[in-house]
Backbone as CSV, one residue per row, in Angstrom:
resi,resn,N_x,N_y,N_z,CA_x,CA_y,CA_z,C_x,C_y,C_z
1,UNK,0.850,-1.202,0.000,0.000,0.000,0.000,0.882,1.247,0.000
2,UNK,0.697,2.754,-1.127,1.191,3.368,-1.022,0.478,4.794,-0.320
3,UNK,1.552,6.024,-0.251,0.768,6.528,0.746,-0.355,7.597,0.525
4,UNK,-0.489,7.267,-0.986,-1.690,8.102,-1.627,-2.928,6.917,-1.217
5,UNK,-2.867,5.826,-0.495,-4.062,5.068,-0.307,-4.788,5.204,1.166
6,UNK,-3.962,6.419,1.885,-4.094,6.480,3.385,-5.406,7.341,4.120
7,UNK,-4.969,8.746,3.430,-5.980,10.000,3.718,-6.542,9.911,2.577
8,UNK,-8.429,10.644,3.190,-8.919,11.171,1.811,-9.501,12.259,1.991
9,UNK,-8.497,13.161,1.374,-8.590,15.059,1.386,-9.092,15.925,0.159
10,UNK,-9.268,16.914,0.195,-9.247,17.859,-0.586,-8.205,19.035,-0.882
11,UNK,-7.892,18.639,-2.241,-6.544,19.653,-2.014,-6.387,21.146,-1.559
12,UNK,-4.883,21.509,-0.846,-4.730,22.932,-0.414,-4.941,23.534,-1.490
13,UNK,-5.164,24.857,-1.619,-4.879,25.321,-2.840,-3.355,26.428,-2.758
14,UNK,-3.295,26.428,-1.592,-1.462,27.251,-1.797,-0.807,25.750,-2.069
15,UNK,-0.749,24.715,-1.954,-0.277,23.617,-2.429,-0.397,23.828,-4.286
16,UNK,-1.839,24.044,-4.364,-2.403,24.175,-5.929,-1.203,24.865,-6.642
17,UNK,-1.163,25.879,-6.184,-0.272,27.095,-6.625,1.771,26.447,-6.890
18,UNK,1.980,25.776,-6.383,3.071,25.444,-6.464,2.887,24.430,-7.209
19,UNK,1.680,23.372,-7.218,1.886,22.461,-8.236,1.718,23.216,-10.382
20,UNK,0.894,24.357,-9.923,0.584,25.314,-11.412,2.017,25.682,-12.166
21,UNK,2.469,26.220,-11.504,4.227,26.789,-11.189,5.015,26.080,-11.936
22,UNK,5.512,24.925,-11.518,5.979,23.761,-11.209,5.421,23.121,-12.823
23,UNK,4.004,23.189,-13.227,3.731,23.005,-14.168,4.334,23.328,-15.548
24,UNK,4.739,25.041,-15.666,4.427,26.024,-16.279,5.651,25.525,-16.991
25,UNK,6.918,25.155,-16.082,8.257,25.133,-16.295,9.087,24.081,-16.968
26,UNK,7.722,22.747,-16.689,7.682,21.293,-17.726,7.885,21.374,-19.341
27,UNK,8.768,21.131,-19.987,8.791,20.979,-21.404,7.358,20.220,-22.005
28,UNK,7.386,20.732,-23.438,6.089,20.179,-23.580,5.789,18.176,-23.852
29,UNK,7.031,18.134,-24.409,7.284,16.829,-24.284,7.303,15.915,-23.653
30,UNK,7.407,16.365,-22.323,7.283,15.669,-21.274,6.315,15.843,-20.153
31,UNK,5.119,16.812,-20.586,4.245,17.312,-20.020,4.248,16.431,-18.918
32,UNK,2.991,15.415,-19.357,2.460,14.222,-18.297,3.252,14.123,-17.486
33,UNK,4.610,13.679,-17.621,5.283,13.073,-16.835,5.875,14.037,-15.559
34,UNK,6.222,15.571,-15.988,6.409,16.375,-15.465,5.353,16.461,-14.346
35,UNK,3.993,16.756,-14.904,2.927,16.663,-13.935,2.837,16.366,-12.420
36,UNK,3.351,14.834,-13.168,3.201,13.902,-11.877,4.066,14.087,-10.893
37,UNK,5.458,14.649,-11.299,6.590,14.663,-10.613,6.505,15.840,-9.713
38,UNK,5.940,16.707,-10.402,6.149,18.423,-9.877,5.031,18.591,-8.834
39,UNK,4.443,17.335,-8.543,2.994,17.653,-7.796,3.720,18.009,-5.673
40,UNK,3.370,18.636,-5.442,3.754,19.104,-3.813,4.063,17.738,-3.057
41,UNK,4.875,17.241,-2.094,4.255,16.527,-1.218,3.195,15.885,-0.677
42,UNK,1.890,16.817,-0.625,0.943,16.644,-0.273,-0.361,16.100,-0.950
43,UNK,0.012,16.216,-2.150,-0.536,15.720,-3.293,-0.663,13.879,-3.879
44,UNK,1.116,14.412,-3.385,1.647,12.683,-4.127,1.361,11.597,-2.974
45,UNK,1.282,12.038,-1.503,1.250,11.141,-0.358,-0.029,10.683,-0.182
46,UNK,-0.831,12.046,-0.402,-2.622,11.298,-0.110,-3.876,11.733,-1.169
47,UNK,-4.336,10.910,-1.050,-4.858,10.116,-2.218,-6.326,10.788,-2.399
48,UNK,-6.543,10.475,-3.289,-8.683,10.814,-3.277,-9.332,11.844,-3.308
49,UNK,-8.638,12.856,-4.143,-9.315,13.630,-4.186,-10.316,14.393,-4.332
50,UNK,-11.400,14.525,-3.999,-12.906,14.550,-3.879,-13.390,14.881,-5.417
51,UNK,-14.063,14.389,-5.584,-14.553,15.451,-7.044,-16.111,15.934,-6.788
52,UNK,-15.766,16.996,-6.737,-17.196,18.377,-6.533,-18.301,17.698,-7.231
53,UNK,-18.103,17.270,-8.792,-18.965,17.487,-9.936,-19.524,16.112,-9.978
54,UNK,-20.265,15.719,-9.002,-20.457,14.038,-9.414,-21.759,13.791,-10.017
55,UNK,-21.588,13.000,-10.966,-22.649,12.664,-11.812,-23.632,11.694,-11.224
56,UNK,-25.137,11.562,-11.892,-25.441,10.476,-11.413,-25.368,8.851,-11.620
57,UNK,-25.618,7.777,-10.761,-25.341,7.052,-11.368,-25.251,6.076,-12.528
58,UNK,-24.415,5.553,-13.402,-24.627,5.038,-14.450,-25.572,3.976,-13.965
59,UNK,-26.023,3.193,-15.677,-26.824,2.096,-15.713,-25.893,0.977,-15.174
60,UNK,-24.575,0.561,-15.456,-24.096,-0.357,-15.367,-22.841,0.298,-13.720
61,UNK,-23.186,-0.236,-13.011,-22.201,0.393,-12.175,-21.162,-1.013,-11.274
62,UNK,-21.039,-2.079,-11.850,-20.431,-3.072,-11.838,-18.926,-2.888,-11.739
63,UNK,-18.238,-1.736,-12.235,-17.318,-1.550,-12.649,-16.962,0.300,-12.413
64,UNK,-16.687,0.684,-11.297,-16.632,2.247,-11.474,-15.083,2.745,-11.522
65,UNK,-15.245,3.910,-11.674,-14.143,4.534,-12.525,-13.200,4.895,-11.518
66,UNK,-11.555,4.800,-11.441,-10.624,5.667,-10.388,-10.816,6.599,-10.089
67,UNK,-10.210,6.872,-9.041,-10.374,8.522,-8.241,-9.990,9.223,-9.195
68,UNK,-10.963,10.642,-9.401,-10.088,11.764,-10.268,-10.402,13.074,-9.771
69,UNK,-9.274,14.291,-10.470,-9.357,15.417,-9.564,-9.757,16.520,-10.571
70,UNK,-11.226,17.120,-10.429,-11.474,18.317,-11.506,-11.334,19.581,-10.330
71,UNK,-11.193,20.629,-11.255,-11.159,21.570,-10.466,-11.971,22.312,-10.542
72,UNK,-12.734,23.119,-9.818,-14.326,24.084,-9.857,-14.318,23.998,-8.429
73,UNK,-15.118,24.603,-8.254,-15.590,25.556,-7.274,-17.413,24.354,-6.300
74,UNK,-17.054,23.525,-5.296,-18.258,23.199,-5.105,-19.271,23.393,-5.112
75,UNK,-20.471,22.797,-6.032,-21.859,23.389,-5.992,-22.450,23.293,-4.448
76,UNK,-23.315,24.424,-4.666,-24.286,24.745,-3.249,-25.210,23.240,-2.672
77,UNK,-25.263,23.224,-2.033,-25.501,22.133,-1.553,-27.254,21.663,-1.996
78,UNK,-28.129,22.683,-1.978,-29.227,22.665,-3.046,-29.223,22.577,-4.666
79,UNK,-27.931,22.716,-5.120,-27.960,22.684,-6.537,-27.350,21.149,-6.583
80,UNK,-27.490,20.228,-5.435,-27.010,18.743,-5.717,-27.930,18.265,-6.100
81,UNK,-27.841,17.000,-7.091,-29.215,16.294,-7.401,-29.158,14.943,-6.087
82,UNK,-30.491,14.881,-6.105,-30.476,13.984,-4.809,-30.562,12.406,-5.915
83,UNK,-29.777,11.577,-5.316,-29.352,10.605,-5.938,-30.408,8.928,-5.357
84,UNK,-30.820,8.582,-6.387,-31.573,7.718,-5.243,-30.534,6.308,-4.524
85,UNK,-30.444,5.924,-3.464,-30.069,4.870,-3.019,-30.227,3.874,-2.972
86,UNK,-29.366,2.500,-2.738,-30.245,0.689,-2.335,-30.706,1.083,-1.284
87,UNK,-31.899,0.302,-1.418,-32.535,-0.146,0.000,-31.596,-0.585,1.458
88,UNK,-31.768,0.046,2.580,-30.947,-0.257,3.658,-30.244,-1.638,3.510
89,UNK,-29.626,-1.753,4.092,-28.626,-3.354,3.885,-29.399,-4.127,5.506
90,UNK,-29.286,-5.485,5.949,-29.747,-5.950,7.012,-29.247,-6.013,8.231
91,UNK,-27.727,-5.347,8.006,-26.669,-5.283,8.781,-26.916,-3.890,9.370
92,UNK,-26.994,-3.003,9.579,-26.718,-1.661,9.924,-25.262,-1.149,10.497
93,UNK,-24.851,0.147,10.007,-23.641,-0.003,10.221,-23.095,0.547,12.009
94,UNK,-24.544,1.246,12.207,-24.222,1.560,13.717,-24.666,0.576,14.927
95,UNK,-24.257,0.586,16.151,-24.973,-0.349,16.886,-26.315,-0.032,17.749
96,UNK,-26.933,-0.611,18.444,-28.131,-0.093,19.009,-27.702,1.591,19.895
97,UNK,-28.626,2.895,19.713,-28.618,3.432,20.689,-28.239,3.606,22.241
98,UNK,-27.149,3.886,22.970,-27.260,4.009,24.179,-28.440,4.694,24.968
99,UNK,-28.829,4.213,25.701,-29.877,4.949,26.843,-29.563,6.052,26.574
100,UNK,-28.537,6.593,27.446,-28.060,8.066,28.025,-28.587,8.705,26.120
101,UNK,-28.257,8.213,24.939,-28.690,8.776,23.589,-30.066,8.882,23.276
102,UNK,-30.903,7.842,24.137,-32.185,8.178,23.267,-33.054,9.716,23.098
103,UNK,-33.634,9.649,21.951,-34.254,10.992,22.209,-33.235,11.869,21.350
104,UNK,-31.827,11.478,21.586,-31.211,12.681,20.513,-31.065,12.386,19.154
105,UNK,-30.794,13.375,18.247,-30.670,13.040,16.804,-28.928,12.664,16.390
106,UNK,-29.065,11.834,15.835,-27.677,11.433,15.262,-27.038,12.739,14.400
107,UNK,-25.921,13.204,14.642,-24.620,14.214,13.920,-23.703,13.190,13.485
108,UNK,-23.546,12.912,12.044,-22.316,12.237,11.461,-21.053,13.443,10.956
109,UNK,-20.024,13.692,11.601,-18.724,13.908,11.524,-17.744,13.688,11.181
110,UNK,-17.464,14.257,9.522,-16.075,14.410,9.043,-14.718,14.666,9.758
111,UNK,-14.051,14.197,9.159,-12.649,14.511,9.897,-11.745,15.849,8.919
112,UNK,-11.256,14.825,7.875,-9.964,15.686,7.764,-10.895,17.363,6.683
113,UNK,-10.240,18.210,6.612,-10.778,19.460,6.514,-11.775,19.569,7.318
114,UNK,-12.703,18.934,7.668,-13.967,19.692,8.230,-13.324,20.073,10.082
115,UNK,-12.482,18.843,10.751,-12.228,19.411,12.340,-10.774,19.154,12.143
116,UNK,-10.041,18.556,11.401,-8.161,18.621,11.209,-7.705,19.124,9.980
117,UNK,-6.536,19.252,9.540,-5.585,18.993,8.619,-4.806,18.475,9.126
118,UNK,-3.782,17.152,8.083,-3.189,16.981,7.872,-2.670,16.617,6.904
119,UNK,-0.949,16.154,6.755,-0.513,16.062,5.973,1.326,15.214,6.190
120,UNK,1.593,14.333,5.343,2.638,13.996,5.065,4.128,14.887,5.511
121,UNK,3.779,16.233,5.137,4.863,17.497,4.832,5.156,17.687,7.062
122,UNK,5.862,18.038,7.127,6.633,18.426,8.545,5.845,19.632,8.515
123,UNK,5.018,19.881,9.850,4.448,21.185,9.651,4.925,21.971,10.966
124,UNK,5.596,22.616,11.196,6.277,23.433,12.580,5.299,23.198,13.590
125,UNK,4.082,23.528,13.511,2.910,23.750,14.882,1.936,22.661,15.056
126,UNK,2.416,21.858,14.311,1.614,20.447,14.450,0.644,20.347,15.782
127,UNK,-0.528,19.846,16.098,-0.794,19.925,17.113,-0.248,18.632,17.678
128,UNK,-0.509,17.508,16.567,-0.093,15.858,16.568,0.516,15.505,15.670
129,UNK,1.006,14.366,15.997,2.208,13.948,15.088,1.958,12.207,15.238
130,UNK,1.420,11.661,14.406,0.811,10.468,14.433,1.819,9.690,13.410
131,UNK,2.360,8.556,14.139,3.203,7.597,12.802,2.249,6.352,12.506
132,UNK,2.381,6.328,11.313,1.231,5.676,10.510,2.597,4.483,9.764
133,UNK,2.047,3.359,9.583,2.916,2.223,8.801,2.576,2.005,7.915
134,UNK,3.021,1.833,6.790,2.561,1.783,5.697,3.934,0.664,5.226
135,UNK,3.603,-0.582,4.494,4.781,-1.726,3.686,5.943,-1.472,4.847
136,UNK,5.667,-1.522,5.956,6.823,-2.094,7.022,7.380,-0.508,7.355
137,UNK,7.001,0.734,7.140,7.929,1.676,7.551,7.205,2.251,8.117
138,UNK,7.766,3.629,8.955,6.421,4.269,9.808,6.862,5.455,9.272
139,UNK,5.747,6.006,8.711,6.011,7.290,8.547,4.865,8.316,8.863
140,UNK,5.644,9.888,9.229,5.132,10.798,10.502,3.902,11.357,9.714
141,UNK,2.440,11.602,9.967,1.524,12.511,9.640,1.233,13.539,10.636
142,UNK,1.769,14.805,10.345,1.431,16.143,10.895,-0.285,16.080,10.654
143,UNK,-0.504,16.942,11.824,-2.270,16.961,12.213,-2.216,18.721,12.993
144,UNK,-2.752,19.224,12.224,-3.641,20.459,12.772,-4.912,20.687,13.393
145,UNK,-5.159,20.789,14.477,-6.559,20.961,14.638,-7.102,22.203,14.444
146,UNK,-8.422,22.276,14.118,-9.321,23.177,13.479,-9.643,24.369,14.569
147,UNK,-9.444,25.772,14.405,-9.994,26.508,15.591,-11.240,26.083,16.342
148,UNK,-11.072,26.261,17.726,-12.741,26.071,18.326,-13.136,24.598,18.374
149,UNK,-11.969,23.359,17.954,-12.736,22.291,17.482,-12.890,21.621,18.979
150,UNK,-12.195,21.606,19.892,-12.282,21.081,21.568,-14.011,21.568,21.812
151,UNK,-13.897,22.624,21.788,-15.382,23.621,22.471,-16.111,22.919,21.298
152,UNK,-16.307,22.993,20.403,-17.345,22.260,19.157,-17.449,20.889,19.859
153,UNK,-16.868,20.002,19.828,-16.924,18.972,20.192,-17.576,18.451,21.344
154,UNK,-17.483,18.909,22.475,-17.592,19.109,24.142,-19.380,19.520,23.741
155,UNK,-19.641,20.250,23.132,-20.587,21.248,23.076,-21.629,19.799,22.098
156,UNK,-21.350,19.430,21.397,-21.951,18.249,19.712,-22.213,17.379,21.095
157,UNK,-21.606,16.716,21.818,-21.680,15.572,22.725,-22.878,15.461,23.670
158,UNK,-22.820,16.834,24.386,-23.756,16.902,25.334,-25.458,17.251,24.328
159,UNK,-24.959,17.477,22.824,-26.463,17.552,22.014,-26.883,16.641,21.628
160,UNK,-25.954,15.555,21.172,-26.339,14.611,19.905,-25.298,12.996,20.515
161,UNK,-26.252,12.450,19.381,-25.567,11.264,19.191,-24.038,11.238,18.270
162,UNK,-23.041,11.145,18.206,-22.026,12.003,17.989,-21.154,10.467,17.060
163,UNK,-21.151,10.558,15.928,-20.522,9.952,15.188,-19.484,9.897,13.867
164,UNK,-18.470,9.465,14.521,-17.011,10.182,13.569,-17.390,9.691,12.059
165,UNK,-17.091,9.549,11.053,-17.610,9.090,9.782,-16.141,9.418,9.039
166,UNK,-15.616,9.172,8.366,-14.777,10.032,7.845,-14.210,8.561,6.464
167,UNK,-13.458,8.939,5.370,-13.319,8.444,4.036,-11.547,7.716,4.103
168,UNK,-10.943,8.288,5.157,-9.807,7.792,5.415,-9.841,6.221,5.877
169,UNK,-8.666,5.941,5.681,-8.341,4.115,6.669,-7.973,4.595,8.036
170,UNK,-8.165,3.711,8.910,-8.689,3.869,10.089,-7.339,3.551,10.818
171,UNK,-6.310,3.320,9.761,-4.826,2.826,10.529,-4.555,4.581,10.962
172,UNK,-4.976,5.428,10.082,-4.069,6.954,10.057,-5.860,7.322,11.329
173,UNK,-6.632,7.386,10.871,-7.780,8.302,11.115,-8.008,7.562,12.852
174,UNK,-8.164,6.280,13.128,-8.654,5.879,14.780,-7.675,6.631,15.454
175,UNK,-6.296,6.402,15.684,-5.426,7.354,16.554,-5.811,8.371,16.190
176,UNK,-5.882,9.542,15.165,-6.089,11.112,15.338,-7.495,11.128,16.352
177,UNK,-8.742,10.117,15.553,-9.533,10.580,16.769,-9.262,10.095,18.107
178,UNK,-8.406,9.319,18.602,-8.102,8.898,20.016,-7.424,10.571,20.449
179,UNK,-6.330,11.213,19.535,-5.725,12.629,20.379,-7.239,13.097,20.396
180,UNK,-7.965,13.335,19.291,-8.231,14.685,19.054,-9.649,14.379,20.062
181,UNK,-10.561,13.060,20.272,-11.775,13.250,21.629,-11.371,12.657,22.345
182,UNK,-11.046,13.788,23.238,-10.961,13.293,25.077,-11.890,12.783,25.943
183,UNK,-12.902,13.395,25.469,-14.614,13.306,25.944,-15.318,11.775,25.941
184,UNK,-14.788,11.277,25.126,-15.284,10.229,24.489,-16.857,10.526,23.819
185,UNK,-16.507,11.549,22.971,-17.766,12.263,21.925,-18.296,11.598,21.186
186,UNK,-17.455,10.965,20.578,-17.904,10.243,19.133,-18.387,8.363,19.780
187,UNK,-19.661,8.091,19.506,-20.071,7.004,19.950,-19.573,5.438,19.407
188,UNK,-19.260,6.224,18.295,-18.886,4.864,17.025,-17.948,5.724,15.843
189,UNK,-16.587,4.779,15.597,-16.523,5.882,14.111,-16.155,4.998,12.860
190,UNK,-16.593,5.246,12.107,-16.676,4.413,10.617,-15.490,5.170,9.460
191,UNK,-14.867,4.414,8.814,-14.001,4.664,8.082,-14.047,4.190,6.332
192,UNK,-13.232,4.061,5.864,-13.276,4.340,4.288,-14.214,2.897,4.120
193,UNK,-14.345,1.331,4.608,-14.742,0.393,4.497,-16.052,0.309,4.237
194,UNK,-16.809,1.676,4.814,-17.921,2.179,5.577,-18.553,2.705,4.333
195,UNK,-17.459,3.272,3.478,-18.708,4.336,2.579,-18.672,3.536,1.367
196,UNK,-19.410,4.357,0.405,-19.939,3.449,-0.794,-19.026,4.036,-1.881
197,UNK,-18.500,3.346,-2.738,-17.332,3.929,-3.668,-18.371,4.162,-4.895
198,UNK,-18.662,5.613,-5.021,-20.273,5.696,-6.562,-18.837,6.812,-6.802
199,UNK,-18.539,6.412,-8.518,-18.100,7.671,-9.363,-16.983,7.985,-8.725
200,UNK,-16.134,7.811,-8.663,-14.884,7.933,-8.095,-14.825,8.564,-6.894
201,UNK,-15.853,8.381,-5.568,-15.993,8.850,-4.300,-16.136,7.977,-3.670
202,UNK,-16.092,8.214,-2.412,-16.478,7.885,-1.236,-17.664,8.282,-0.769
203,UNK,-18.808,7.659,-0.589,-20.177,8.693,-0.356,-20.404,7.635,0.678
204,UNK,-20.720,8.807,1.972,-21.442,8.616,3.112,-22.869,7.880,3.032
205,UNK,-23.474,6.788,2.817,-24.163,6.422,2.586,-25.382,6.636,4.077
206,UNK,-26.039,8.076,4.615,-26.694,7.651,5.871,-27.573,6.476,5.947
207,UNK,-28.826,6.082,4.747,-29.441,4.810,5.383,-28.920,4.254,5.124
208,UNK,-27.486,3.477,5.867,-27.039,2.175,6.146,-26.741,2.175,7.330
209,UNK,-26.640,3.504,8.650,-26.347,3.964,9.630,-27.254,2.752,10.740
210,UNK,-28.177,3.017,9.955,-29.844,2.379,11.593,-30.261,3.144,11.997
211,UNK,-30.583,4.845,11.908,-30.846,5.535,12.428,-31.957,5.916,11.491
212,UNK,-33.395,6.991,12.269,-34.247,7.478,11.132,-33.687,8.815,10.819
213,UNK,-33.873,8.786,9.339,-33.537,9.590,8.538,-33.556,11.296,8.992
214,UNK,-34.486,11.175,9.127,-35.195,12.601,9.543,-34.170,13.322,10.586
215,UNK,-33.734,12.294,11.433,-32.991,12.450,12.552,-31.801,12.487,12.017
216,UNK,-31.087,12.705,11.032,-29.486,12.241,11.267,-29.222,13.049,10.241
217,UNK,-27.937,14.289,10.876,-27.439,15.404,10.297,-25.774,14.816,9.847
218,UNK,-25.739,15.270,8.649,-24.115,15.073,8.306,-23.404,16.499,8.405
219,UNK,-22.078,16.435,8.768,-21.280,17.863,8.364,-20.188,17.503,8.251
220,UNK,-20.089,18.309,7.318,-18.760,17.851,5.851,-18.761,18.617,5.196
221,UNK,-16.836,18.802,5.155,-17.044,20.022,3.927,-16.726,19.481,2.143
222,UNK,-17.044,18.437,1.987,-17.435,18.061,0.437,-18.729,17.308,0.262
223,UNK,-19.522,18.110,-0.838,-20.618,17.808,-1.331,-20.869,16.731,-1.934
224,UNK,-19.044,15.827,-1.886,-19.562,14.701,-2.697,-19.808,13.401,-1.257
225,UNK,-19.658,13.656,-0.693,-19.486,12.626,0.986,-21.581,12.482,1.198
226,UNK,-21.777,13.614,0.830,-23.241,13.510,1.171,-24.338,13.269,0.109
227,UNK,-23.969,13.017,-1.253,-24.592,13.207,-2.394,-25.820,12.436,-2.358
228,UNK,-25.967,11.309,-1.385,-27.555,10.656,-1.666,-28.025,10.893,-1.016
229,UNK,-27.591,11.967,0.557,-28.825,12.762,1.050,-27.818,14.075,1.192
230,UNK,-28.272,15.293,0.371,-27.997,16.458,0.748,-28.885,16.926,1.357
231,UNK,-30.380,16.676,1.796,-30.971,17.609,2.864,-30.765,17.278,4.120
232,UNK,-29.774,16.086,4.556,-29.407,16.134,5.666,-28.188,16.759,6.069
233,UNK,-27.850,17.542,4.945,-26.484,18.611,5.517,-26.111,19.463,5.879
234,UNK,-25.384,19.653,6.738,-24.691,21.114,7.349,-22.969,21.101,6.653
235,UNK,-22.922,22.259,5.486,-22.505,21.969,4.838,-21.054,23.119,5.531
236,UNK,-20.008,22.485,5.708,-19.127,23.532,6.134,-17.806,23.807,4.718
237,UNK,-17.071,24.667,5.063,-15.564,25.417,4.187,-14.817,24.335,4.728
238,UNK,-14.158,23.629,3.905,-12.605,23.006,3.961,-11.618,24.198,4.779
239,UNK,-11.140,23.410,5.653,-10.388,24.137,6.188,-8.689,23.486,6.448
240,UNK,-7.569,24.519,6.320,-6.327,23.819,6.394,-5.256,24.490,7.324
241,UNK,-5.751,25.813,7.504,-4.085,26.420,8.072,-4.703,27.927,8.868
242,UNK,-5.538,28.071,8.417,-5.822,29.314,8.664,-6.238,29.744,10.307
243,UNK,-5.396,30.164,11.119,-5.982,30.368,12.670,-7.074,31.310,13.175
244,UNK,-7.286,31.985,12.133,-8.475,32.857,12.196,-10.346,32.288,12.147
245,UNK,-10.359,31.095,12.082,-11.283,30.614,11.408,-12.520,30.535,12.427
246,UNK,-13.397,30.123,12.765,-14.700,30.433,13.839,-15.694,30.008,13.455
247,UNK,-15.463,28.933,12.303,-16.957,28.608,11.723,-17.343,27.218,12.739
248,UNK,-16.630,26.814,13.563,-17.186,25.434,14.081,-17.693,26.395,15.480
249,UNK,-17.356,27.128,15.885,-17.828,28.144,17.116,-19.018,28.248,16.607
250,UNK,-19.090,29.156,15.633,-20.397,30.039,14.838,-21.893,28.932,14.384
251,UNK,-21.392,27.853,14.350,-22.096,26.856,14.397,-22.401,26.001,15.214
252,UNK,-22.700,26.411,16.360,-23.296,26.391,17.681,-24.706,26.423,18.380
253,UNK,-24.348,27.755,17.997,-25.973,28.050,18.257,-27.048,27.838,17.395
254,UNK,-26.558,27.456,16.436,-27.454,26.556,14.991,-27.997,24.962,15.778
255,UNK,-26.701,24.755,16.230,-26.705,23.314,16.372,-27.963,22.920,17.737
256,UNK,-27.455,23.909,18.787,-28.631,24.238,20.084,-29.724,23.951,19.494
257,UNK,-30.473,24.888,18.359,-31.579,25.184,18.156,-32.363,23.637,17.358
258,UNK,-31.290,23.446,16.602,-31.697,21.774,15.702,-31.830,21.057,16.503
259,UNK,-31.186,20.699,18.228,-31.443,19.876,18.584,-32.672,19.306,19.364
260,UNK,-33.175,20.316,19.350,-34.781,20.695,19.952,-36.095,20.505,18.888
261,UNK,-35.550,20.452,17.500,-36.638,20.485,16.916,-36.715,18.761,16.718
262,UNK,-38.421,18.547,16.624,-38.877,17.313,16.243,-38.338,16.226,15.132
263,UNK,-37.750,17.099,13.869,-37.233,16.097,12.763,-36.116,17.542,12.071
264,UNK,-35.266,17.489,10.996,-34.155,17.746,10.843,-34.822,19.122,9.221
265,UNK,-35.426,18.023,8.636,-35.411,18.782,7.209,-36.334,20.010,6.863
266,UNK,-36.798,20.722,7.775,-37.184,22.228,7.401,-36.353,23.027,7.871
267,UNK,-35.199,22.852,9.134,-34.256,23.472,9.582,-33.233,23.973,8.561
268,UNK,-33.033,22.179,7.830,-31.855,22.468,7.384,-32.541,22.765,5.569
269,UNK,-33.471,22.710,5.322,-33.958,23.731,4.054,-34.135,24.995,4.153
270,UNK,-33.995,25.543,5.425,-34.257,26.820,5.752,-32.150,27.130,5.270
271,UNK,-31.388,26.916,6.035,-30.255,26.638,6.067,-29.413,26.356,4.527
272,UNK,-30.080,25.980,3.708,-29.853,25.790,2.168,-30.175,26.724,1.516
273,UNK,-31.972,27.600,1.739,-32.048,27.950,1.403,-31.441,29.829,1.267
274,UNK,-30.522,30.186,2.299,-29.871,31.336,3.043,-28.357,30.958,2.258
């Protein structure tokens, strides 16, 4: 296994910028090959890069296509087409409700951009520094945590049924969430095994969870993780470096108010529709 098979991110775009560069300076002859070579660190180590633009599904889907990376700008989370799904599977992927949970609505929780970054590259302020093995060697993944994400977290726990979800393998992603909840927030967390590979993604599949629908909010910042239910989303900004940031704070008192209401989808159509 190489180490583009580990994380599944969305690229930086000051990364972008050095791979454009880097481009510009490739002979034409050797374009392709240049490409591949000139791509950042961060690029070449992890893998999967989301694609915004996902189509729906083909007739024959026996056979789907490799990961690929377009570039655009994510559509609004109302301009997704809602995709229809299989029927629940007999297995469910969560386990029964705890007591102390009943009554609350299930929150499924992204990891990398939506509450970390990381990355392959040595980053000075790392918060964590997680060694991951990969073909017998260990090598270091720098981890940033997201402003506000302790208080977000602490705050999601005492609301909801609190479940990590995330597109990564669970060799890199279970330790980050062991640093990153102290609380023991997250009830259950599901990893790349978990989601459904449609169109070169990873899609969060919620009815396979066990939970009712109505009840169970995703937040994630790619539109393609949620594509067969976007009205269950709280759709956040990829986030990577920036210490200024306040959107997991600012989304708080949103979260208070959802957790009180009876079922999920006029909240969050109100929320789409703004």
């Amino acid at each position: 296994m190489d180490h583009m098979s580990i994380i599944t991110q969305v690229s930086n775009p000051k990364e972008e910028e050095i791979i454009s560069f880097n481009q510009e300076k490739a002979s034409q002859s050797n374009n392709s090959l240049k490409k591949q070579r000139s791509r950042s660190i961060f690029s070449t180590f992890l893998c999967c890069f989301r694609n915004y633009n996902v189509e729906p599904p083909a007739t024959n889907t026996s056979s789907p296509p490799p990961p690929f990376v377009e570039n655009g700008s994510p559509p609004k989370c109302d301009q997704v087409e809602v995709i229809p799904v299989p029927s629940p599977p007999a297995k469910y992927l969560l386990p029964d409700m705890i007591i102390s949970d009943h009554g609350k609505k299930c929150v499924v929780i992204d990891l990398d951009e939506t509450l970390v970054h990381s990355s392959f590259k040595p980053i000075s302020n790392a918060d964590f520094i997680v060694p991951v093995e990969i073909d017998g060697t260990v090598h270091q993944v720098y981890v940033l945590k997201r402003p506000h994400v302790d208080e977000f977290l602490k705050k999601m726990g005492e609301l909801f049924e609190c479940v990590l979800f995330t597109a990564s393998l669970a060799k890199y992603a279970d330790p980050v969430a062991d640093l990153l909840d102290q609380w023991g927030v997250f009830r259950a967390r599901l990893f790349r095994e978990s989601c459904v590979f449609h169109r070169g993604n990873y899609v969060k599949d919620l009815s396979r969870l066990g939970r009712e629908l109505n009840n169970v909010i995703i937040v994630d910042n790619s539109p393609a993780s949620y594509i067969f239910h976007p009205e269950n989303a709280v759709p956040v900004q990829s986030w990577f470096d920036d210490i200024n940031d306040t959107e997991l704070l600012e989304l708080l008192p949103f979260f208070e108010g959802l957790s009180k209401e009876d079922e999920v989808y006029g909240v969050l159509q109100n929320l789409r529709s703004r």
